[in-house]
C-alpha positions as CSV (number, residue, x, y, z in Angstrom):
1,X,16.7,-17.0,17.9
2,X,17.0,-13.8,16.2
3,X,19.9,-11.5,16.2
4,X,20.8,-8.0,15.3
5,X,21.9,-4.6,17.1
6,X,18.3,-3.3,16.6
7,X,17.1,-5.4,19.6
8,X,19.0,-3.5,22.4
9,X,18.0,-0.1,20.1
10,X,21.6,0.7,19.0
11,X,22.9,1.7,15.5
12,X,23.5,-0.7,12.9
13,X,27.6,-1.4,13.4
14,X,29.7,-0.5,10.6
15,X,32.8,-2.1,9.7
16,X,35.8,-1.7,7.2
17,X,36.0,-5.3,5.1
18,X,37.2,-6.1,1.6
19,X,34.1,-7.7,0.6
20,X,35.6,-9.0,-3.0
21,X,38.8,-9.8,-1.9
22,X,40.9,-7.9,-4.5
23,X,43.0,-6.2,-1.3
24,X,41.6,-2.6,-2.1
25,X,39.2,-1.4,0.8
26,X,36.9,0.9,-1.7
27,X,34.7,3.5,-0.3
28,X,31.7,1.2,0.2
29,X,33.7,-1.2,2.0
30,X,34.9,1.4,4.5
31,X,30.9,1.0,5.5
32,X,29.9,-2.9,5.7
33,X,27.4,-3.7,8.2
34,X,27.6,-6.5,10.7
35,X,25.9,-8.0,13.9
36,X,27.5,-8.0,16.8
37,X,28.4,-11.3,18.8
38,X,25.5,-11.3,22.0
39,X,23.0,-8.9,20.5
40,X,20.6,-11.9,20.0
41,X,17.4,-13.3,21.9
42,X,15.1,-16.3,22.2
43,X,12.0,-16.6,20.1
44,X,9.7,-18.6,22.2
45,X,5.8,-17.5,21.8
46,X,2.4,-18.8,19.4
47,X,-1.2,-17.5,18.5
48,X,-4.0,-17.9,17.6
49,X,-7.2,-16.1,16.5
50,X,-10.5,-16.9,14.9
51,X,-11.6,-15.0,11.4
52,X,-15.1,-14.8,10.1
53,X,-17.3,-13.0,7.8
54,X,-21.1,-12.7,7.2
55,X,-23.2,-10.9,4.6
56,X,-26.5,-10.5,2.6
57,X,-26.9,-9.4,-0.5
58,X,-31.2,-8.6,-1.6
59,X,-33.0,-7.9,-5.2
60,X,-34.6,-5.2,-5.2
61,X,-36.0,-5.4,-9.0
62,X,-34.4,-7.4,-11.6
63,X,-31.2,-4.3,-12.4
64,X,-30.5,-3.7,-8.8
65,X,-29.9,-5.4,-5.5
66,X,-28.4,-4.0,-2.1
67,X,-26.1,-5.8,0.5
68,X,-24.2,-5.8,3.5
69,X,-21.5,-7.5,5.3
70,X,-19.2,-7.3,8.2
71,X,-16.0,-8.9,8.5
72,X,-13.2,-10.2,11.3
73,X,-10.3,-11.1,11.2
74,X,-6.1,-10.6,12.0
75,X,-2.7,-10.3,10.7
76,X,-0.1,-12.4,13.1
77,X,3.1,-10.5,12.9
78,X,6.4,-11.5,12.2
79,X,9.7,-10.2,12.0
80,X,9.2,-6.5,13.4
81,X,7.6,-7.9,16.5
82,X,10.9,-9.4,17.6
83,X,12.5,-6.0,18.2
84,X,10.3,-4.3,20.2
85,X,11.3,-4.6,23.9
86,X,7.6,-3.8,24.9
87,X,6.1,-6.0,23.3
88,X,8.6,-9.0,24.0
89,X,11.0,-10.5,26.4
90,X,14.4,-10.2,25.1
91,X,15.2,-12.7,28.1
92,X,12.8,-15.5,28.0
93,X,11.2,-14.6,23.7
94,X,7.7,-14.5,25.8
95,X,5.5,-11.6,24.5
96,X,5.1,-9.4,27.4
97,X,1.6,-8.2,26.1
98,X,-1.0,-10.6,25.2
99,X,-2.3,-9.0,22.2
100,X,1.0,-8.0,20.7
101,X,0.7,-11.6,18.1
102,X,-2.1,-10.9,16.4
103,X,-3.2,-7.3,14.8
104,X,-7.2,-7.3,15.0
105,X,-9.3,-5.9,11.3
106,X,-13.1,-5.3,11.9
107,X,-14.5,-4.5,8.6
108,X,-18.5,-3.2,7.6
109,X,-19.4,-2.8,4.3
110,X,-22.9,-2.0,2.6
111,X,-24.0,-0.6,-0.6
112,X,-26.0,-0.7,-3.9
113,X,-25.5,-3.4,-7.1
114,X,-26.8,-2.2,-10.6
115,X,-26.8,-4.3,-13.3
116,X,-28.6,-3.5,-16.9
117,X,-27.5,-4.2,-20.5
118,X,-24.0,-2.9,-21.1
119,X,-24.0,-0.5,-17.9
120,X,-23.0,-2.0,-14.4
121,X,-22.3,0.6,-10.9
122,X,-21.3,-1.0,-7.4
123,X,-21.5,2.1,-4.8
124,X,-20.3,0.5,-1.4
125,X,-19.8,2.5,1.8
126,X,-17.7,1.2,4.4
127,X,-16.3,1.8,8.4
128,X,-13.0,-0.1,9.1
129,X,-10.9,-0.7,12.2
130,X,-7.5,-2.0,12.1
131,X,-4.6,-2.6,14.5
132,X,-0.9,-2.2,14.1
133,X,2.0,-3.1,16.2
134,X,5.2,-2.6,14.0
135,X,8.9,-1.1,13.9
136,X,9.8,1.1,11.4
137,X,12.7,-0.5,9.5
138,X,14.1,2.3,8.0
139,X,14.6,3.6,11.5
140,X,15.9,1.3,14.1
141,X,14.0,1.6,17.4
142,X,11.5,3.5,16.2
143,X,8.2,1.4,17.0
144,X,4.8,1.7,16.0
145,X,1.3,0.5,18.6
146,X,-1.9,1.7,17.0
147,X,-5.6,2.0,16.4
148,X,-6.6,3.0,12.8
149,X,-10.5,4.1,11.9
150,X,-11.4,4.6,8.4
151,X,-15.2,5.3,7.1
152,X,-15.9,6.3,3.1
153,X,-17.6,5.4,-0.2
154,X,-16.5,3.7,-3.0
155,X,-17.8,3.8,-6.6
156,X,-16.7,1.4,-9.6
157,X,-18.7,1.5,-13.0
158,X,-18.0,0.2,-16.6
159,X,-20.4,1.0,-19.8
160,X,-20.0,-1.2,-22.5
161,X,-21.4,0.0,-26.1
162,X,-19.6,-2.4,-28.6
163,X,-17.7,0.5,-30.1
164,X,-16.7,2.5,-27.2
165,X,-16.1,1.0,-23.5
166,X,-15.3,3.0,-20.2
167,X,-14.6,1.5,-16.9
168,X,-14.0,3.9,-13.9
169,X,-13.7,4.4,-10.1
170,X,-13.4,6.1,-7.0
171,X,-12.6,6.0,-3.7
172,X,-12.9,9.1,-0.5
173,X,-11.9,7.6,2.8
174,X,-12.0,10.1,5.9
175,X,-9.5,8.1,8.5
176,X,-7.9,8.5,11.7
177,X,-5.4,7.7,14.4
178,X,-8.0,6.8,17.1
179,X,-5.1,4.9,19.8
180,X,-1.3,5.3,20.1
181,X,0.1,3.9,22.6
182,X,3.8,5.4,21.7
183,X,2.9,8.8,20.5
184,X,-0.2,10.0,22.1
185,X,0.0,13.4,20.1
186,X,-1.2,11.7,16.7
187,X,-4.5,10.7,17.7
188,X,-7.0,12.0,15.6
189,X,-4.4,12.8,13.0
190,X,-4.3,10.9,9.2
191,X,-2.4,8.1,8.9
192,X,1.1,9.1,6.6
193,X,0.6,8.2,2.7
194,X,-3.2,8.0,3.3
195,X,-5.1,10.2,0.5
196,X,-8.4,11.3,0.7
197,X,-9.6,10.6,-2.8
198,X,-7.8,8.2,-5.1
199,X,-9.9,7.5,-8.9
200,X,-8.8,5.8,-12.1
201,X,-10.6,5.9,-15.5
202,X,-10.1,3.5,-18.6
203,X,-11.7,4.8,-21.7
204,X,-11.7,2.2,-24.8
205,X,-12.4,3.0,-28.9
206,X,-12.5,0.0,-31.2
207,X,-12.1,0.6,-34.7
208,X,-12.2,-2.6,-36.9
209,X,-9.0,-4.2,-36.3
210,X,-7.8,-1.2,-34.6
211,X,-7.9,-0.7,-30.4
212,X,-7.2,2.1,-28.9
213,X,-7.6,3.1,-25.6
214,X,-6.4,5.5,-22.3
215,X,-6.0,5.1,-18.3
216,X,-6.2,7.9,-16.0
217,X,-4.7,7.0,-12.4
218,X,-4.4,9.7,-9.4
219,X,-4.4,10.8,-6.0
220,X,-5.0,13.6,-3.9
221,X,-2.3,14.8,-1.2
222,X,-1.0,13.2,1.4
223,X,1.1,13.1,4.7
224,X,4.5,12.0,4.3
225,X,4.3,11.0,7.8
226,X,1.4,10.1,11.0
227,X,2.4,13.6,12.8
228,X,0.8,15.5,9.4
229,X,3.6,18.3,9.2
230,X,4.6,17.5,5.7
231,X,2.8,16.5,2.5
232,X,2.9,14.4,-0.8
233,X,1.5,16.4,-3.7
234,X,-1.1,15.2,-6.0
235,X,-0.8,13.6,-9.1
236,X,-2.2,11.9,-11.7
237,X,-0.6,9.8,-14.5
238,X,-2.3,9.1,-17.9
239,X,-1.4,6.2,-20.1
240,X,-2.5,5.1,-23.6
241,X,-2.1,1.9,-25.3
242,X,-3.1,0.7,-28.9
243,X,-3.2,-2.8,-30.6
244,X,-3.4,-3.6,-34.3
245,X,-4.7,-7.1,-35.7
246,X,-2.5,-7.2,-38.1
247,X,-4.2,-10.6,-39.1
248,X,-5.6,-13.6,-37.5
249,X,-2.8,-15.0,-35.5
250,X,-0.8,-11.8,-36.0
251,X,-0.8,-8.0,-33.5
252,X,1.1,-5.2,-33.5
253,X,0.4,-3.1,-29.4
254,X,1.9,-0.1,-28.4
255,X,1.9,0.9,-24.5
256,X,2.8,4.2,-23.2
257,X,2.7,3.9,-18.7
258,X,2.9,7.5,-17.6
259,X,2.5,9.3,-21.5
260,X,2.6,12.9,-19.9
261,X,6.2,12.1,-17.6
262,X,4.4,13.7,-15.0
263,X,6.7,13.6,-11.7
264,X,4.6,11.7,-8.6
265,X,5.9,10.8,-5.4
266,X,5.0,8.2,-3.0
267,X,6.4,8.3,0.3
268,X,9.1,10.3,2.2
269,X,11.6,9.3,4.9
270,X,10.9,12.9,6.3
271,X,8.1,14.4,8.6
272,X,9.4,17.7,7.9
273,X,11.6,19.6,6.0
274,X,15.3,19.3,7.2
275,X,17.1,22.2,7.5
276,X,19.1,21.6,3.9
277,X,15.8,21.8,2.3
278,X,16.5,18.5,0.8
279,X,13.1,16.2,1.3
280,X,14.2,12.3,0.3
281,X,11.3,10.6,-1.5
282,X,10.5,7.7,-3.7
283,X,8.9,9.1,-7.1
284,X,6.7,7.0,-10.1
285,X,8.7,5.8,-13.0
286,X,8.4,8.0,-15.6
287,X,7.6,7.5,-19.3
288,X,8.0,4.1,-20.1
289,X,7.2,3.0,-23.8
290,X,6.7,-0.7,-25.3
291,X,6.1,-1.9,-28.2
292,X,5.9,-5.7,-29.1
293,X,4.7,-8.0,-32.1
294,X,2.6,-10.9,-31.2
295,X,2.2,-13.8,-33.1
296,X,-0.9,-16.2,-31.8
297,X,-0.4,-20.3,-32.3
């Protein structure tokens, strides 16, 4: 069974209580939450898919080889399922559409492998399909049935010269709503929080018993939501981290996540401005500083 006001597509019920007892209903209290008695259904429903994956991977010469693989597979949902009248009977717990279980992920990847010395570089290209049948928990009775396409490269390198080490990457990924069963006015749009280009680089200096090193992590923009009216800036964060062997069993590190307190954001709640001008959005810590003394036994 599973209960909650969500199933019939009401509000969440609010309630005055006094939660700790101390006979004082406090503003917080005047808001408690509750399920109401016969807002619940049956659960009665199973699955089952198969999942495989087949690749090849050729030498070319000794340094460099080329593969390929394509991949198939699923995600059973869960919990989100439940509340989605279309999808199941709130009467019997019987799914009324046979393919609501089980979210279908087709996957083909191919690409280049170089290995010489201290230099390696895996460029991989891929095309991905992917399903979705969801509800949007932050807004009751909002419900999500999908079709995803994605196609793009993806680049990841390290050099490795003793002194100095760099390890980097890339990814571009061009994707699309291609099906929407809901809200046939986002096909071909981007899905929300899905940036075109997103790259990190991790430059490395050791000197004697000294390491010092630096990580670059961004993004390019992205839509706060699948209708693309609003957009997430882009960012990019740089930390830097340093360790000294203070002896044999005995370091001193330093590390520094976001050095430059640069302010990044990572998804919205709105599609569009509201009228206040106030957007609501999650943002990146900002600078956060350890240091720590190690001792190895």
């Amino acid at each position: 069974m599973i209960a909650g006001s969500d199933l019939y597509g009401k509000p969440i019920p609010l309630t005055s209580r006094d939660i700790n007892g101390d006979g004082v209903i406090s503003p917080a209290e005047e808001r408690v939450a509750y399920f109401p008695a016969g807002f619940a259904a049956p659960v009665d429903y199973d699955w089952h898919y198969v999942s495989y994956s087949s690749g090849i991977n050729f030498r070319l010469a000794e340094p460099s080889a080329v593969f390929a693989r394509y991949s198939r597979g699923g995600r059973t949902n869960a919990d989100r399922l439940l509340f989605n009248p279309a999808n199941m009977s709130l009467v019997t717990g019987r799914l009324t559409k046979s393919n609501a279980a089980v979210d279908r992920v087709e996957q083909v990847e191919g690409g280049l492998k170089f290995r010489q010395a201290h230099t390696r570089l895996d460029l991989t290209g891929f095309w991905a399909r992917t399903g979705e049948q969801n509800a949007e928990s932050t807004h009751p009775g909002v419900f999500v049935d999908r079709v995803y396409c994605a196609h793009g490269v993806e680049a990841e390198g390290s050099l490795d010269l003793g002194v100095f080490r760099l390890s980097a990457g890339g990814t571009y990924t061009d994707s699309k709503i291609v099906a929407d069963q809901i809200k046939p006015a986002t096909i071909g749009n981007v899905p929300r929080r899905q940036a075109r280009f997103i790259y990190q680089a991790t430059p490395e200096l050791a000197l004697g018993p000294v390491e010092l090193g630096a990580n670059v992590v961004g993004t390019t923009s992205s839509f706060t939501d699948d209708t693309n009216q609003l957009k997430l800036p882009a960012f990019a964060t740089v930390g830097a981290f340093a360790t000294w062997h203070l002896g044999e069993r005995l370091q001193l590190s330093v590390n520094s996540n976001n050095l430059l307190d640069r302010l990044g954001f990572t998804e919205s709640e709105d599609a569009t401005t509201p009228a206040n001008g106030i957007v609501r959005a999650r943002a990146i810590n900002g600078r956060t500083t350890s240091l720590a003394l190690r001792l190895l036994l």
